[in-house]
VMD Tcl script that draws the C-alpha trace (Angstrom):
set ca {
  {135.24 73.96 135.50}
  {138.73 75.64 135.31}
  {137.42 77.56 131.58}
  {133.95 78.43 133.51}
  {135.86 80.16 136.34}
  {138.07 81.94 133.98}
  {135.34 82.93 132.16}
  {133.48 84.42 135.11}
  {136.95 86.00 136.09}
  {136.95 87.68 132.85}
  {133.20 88.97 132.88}
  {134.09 90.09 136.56}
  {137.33 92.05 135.79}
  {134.93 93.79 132.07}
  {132.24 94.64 134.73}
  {135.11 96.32 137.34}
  {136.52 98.45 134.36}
  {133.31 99.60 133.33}
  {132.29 100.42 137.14}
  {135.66 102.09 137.44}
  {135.15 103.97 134.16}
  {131.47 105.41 134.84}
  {132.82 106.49 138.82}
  {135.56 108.41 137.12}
  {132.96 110.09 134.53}
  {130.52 110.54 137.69}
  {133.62 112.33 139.54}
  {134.25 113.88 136.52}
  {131.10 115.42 135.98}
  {130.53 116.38 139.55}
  {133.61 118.28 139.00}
  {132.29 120.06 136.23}
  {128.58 121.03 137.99}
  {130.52 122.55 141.19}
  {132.90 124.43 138.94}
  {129.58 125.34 136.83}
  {127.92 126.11 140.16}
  {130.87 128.74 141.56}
  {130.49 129.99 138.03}
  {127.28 131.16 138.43}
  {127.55 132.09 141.95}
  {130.10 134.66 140.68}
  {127.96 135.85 137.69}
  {124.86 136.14 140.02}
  {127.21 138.39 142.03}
  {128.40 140.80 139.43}
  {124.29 140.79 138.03}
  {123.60 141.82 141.61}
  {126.40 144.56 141.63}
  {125.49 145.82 138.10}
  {121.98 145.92 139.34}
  {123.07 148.04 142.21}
  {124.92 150.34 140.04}
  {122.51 150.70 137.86}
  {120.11 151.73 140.63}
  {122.51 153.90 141.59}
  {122.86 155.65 138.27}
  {119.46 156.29 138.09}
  {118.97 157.95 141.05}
  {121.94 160.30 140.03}
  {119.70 161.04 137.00}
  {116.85 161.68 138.82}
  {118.78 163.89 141.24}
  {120.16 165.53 138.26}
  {116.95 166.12 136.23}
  {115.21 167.39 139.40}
  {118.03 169.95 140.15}
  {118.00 170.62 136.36}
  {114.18 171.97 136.83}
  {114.95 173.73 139.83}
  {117.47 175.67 138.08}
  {115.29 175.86 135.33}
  {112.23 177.24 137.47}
  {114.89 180.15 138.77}
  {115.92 181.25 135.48}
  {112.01 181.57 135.00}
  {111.36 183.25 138.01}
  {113.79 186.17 137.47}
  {112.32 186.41 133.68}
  {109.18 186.57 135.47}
  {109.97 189.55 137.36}
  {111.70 191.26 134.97}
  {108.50 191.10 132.72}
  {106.29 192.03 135.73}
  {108.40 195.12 136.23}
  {108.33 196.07 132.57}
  {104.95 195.80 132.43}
  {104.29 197.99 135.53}
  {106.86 200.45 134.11}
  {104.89 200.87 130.90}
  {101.68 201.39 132.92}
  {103.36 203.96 134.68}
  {105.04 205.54 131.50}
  {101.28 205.26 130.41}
  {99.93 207.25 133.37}
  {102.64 209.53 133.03}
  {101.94 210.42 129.40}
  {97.81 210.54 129.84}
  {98.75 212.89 132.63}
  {101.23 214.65 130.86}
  {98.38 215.11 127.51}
  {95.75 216.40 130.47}
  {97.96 219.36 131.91}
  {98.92 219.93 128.64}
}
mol new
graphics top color blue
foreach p $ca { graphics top sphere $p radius 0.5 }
foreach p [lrange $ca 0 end-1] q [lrange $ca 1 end] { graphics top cylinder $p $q radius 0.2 }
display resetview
């Protein structure tokens, strides 16, 4: 009876080990997923501030293209008018002359 107990003692302190052993590996591992967890918590974070700075860049480059075609459009416009005034310059040189031939 004495061996039986023991032997039931024995199988009763192997089973308390390996209990003790898989709640330290559970702890263990929990460990691991929150630090895991606050991991990605901070990497979702700096996505999200990337992600704003990147929407932020791109609005500075569409600011800067549109004021890039504004300037563009008044270096045209001046061109423009300096062509329009050519050309009526050359009609009037034109009138002038065909006038000039007629007296003449």
């Amino acid at each position: 009876l004495k061996q039986g107990a023991s032997a039931r003692m024995s199988q009763v302190y192997e089973l308390t080990d390996h209990l003790s052993t898989a709640l330290t590996e559970k702890a263990e591992l929990a460990e691991n997923l929150e630090s895991t967890t606050a991991d990605l918590s901070l990497m979702r974070e700096k996505d999200e501030t990337h992600m704003a700075k990147i929407s932020q860049l791109e609005s500075s480059i569409a600011s800067l293209i549109k004021q890039r075609g504004a300037t563009l459009s008044e270096k045209k416009e001046p061109a423009a008018k300096l062509e329009s005034t050519s050309t009526n310059l050359s009609l009037m040189q034109n009138k002038t002359w065909s006038q000039t031939v007629k007296i003449s």
